[in-house]
ZAMARGU-4260 file (C-alpha; in steps of 0.2 Angstrom, whole numbers, plus 5000, padded with zeros to 4 digits):
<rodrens>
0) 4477/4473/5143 | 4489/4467/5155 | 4507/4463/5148 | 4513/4448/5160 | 4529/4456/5158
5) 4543/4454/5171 | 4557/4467/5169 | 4576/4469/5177 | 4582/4484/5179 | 4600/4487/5185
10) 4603/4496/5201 | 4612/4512/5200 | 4614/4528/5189 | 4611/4518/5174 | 4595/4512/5182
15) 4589/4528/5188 | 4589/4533/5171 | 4577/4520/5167 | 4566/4520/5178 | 4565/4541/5173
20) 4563/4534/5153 | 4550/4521/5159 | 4540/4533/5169 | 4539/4544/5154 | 4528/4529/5145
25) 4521/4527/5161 | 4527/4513/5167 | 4538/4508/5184 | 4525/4521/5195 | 4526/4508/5205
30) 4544/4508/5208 | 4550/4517/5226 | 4572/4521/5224 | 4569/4526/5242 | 4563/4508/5249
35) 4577/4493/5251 | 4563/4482/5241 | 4571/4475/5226 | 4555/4468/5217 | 4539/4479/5214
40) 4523/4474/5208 | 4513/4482/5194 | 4496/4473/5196 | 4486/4483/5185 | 4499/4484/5170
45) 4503/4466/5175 | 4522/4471/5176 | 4534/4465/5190 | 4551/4477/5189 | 4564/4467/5199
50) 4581/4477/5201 | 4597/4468/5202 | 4615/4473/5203 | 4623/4479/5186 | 4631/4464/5183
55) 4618/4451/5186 | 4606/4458/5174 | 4610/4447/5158 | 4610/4432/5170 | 4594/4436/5174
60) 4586/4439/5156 | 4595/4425/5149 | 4588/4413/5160 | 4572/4419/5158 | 4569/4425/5176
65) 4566/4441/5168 | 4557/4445/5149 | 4570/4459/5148 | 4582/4471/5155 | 4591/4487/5153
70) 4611/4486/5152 | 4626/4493/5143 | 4635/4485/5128 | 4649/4483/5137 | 4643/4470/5149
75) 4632/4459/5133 | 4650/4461/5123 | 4661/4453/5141 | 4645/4442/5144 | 4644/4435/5126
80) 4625/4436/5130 | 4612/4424/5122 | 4599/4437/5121 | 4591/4448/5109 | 4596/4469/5108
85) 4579/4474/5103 | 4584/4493/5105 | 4598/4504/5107 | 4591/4518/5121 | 4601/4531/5121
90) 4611/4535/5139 | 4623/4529/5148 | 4635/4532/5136 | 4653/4531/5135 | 4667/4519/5123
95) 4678/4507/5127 | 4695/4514/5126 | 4714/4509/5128 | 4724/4519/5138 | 4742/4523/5145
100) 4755/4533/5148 | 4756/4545/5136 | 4774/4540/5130 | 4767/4522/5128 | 4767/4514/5110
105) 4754/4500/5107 | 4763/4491/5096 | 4778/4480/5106 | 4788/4471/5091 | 4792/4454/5098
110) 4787/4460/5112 | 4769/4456/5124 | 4760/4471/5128 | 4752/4466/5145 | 4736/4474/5145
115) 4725/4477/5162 | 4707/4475/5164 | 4691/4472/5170 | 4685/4467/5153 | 4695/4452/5146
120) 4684/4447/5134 | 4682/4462/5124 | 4701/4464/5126 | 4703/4448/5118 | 4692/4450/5105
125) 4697/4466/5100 | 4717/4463/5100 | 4713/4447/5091 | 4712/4458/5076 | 4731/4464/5077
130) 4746/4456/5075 | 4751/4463/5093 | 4754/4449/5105 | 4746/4453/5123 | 4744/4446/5142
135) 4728/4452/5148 | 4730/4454/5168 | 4712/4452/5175 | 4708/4465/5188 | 4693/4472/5196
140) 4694/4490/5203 | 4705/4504/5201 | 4714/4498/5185 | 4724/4515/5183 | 4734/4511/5193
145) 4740/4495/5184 | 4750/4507/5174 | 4757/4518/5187 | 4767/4504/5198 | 4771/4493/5183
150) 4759/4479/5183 | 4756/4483/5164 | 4760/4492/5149 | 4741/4498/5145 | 4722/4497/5151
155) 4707/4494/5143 | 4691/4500/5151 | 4676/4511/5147 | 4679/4529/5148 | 4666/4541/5152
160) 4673/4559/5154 | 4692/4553/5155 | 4694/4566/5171 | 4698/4549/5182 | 4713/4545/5167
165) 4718/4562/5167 | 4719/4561/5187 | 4732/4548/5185 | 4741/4555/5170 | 4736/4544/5160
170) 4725/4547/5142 | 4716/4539/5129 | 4730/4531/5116 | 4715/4519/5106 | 4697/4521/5106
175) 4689/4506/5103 | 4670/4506/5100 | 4654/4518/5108 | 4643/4510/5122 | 4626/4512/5126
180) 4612/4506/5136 | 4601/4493/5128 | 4585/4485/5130 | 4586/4465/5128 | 4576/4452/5129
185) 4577/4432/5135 | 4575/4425/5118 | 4560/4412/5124 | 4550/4427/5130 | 4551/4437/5115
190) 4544/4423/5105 | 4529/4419/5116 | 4526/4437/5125 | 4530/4446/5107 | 4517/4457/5107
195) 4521/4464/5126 | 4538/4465/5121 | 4537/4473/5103 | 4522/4486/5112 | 4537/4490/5127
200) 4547/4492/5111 | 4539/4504/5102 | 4534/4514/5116 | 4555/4516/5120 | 4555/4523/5103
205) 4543/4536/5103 | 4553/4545/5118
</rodrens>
């Protein structure tokens, strides 16, 4: 039976790990990493696999270009995503930390801790729970250096090995939460392709 299913899959490691988990269900044969395409046709499976920067992803689900996607927490959480997390998958892991100097405290009394990042939102959220005033200072690349030349007191970003922190003297002084990739799904698709989308599902599982 054909599953009418249209799929985004981010380019990248994260989406060469997918494409690996979805060729173990065999699915996304039709997919070649060599070729500059960006959208492959399944006919007989009745699956198109379009593959997007990391970023765009959730735009694309949630707009129901796509019936799902592949992409970590961390962009859903900074996103705010109106989609569903049908299934947590296993890779791309890694946790939102907070990091510094090592001599850095994290708690300023009367005091803003200005706090670089790429992810505000998070940030936000997640300062929101302490009594710690902040100044988030929106940046997008290379934010260890925010520390080094005074921009800020702290950074939040995801940390992986910590070899890049540890490069720039800097270390994990809060770990916030572990992220993962995740299957989601435009929340209109999962109610009228249910059944392609619970089968993809349960397949995902099984691996």
């Amino acid at each position: 039976m054909k599953k009418n299913l249209t799929i985004a899959l981010p380019k990248g490691r994260l989406g060469d790990v997918a494409i690996e988990k979805f060729r173990l269900i065999g699915w996304a044969n039709t997919i070649e990493e060599s070729s500059r395409q960006l959208v492959f046709y399944d006919e007989n499976m009745g699956v198109t696999y379009m593959l997007v920067k990391p970023s765009d992803v959730i735009t694309y689900v949630e707009r129901g270009v796509a019936d799902v996607g592949i992409i970590g927490k961390d962009s859903i959480l900074e996103e705010k995503a109106n989609v569903y997390e049908l299934l947590d998958l296993g890779f791309g892991k890694c946790q939102f930390a907070i990091a510094g100097k090592s001599e850095q405290s994290l708690t300023k009394k009367d005091e803003v801790l200005k706090i670089a990042t790429k992810y505000p939102n998070v940030t936000k959220a997640y300062f929101e729970k302490k009594a710690q005033p902040i100044e988030i200072i929106k940046l997008n690349g290379s934010v260890e250096l925010a520390p080094l030349v005074g921009l800020s007191d702290v950074i939040v970003d995801l940390v992986e090995t910590g070899n890049t922190l540890k490069a720039n003297g800097l270390i994990i002084l809060e770990t916030m939460m572990a992220i993962s990739a995740k299957l989601i799904s435009n929340r209109v698709s999962y109610r009228f392709k249910y059944d392609a989308i619970r089968a993809l599902v349960k397949h995902m599982e099984e691996l």
